[in-house]
C-alpha angles and dihedrals in degrees: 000000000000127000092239126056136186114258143160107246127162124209093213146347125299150061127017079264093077086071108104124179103212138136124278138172105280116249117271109220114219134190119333090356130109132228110213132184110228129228103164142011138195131229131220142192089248097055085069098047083047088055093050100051100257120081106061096335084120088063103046112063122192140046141287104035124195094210123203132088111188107080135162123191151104124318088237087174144008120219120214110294104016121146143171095058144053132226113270092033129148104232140171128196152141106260122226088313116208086018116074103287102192099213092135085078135086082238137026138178122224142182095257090241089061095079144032152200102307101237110248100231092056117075119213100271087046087050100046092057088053112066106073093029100046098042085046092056089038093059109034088051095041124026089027103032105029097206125187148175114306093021127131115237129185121197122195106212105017102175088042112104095265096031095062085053100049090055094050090051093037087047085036088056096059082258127146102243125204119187132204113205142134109274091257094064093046100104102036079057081056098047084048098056104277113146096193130008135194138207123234101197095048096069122330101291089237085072090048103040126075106225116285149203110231131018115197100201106210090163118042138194126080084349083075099054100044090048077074085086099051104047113088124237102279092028128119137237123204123190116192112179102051139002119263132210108210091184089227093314095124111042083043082063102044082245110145099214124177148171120226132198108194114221129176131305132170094196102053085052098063102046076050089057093037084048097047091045087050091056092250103106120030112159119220124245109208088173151347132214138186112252078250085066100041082118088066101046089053094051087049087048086058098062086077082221099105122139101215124320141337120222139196119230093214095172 
């Protein structure tokens, strides 16, 4: 193991052209922290905001960044105090999110609980496009929701990265999922556990949808505010791209909305990885890149039409 590794910085915000894959110092793990050597690692909409100066930017100081949080590899040190692993494990996490994560590296370090046991039936390109995702999923459905069986769910981008997982732990869950998406992606939100879907392209979905208890909002904008309509008096509404200001509407309307940022958790992980070795949750990948053409990827991300999720074949 050299002192240097191959990773994906950029020197300031911008373009998918900031990214540079160049060679920097390795990462030194310190107390209760891991060193892992990376094979894959997943992209999210909010890698891109963060390049460009918006998503979590206002939280990470100093050039140059090495940018990506999902990451899925092999456990290569432990640093003093570290438990939970062993050296030589497969495992997957969510890296220091909203802090610089690092997974666009051959190497990263990582507070232990960060990460955890990589399921056996997910490769690494299938665990690293879990992590995010999945905890996001996990937590809107599940601490601010609060879903369960017989409810009726509706998910705004279905077929996005966050939103496929949402319907598989909402369907998971015993709920009633409904599903907005374009009418390509209608029958990949019904092999993921839609009951219904609705095009919104077709008619505004308010005109197409029964009232409801929960929106999980994957999308954002002008679709937050006009869930409103569709939420009953007691439901909740969870955005989760941006933060909305209902100017009272909602709790005018008895309507519980919210905005959620996801952040670590072991725990959930591993229900995530029980879960995904049990057939429940199996993340899509629309599409995988080499770290060279991490540019690229990035530039795909920012159509706002992926399937899924993009990964990174790191090693």
């Amino acid at each position: 193991m050299t002192d240097t590794m191959k990773a994906a910085i950029i020197d300031a915000y911008g373009s998918p052209d900031v990214l540079q894959v160049t060679s920097v110092p390795r990462p030194t793990v310190g107390a209760g922290e891991l060193l892992i050597r990376v094979h894959c690692a997943g992209i999210n909409p909010v890698d891109c905001k963060t390049r460009a100066g918006g998503g979590v930017a206002g939280r990470l100081s100093g050039f140059p960044l090495i940018l990506g949080w999902d990451v899925s590899g092999v456990v290569e040190a432990l640093g003093p105090g570290a438990h939970g692993v062993n050296v030589g494990d497969e495992v997957f996490g969510m890296v220091r999110f909203p802090q610089a994560g690092g997974a666009y590296a051959q190497y990263l370090t990582t507070p232990d609980d960060h990460v955890a046991h990589k399921p056996a039936a997910l490769s690494h390109r299938e665990a690293a496009a879990l992590p995010l995702t999945g905890l996001t999923a996990w937590q809107a459905l599940f601490d601010v929701a609060k879903v369960r069986a017989g409810q009726r769910v509706l998910v705004h981008g279905a077929a996005g990265g966050v939103g496929h997982l949402v319907v598989q732990l909402a369907h998971w869950t015993g709920a009633v999922v409904i599903g907005t998406c374009s009418a390509r992606n209608a029958e990949f939100a019904v092999a993921a556990g839609c009951d219904e879907v609705i095009d919104y392209e077709a008619a505004p979905f308010e005109e197409q949808v029964a009232p409801v208890d929960v929106v999980i909002d994957c999308v954002g904008g002008e679709l937050a505010r006009r869930s409103l309509d569709v939420v009953r008096h007691g439901g909740v509404l969870v955005t989760l791209p941006t933060k909305v200001d209902y100017n009272g509407d909602a709790s005018s309307r008895g309507i519980d909305a919210t905005w959620m940022l996801v952040h670590p958790d072991r725990t959930q992980l591993n229900k995530l990885a029980e879960l995904a070795d049990q057939g429940v949750v199996r993340p899509h990948i629309e599409q995988s890149f080499a770290l060279d053409d991490i540019p690229a990827a990035h530039a795909r991300s920012e159509t706002g039409r992926v399937r899924g999720k993009l990964v990174i074949d790191v090693t």
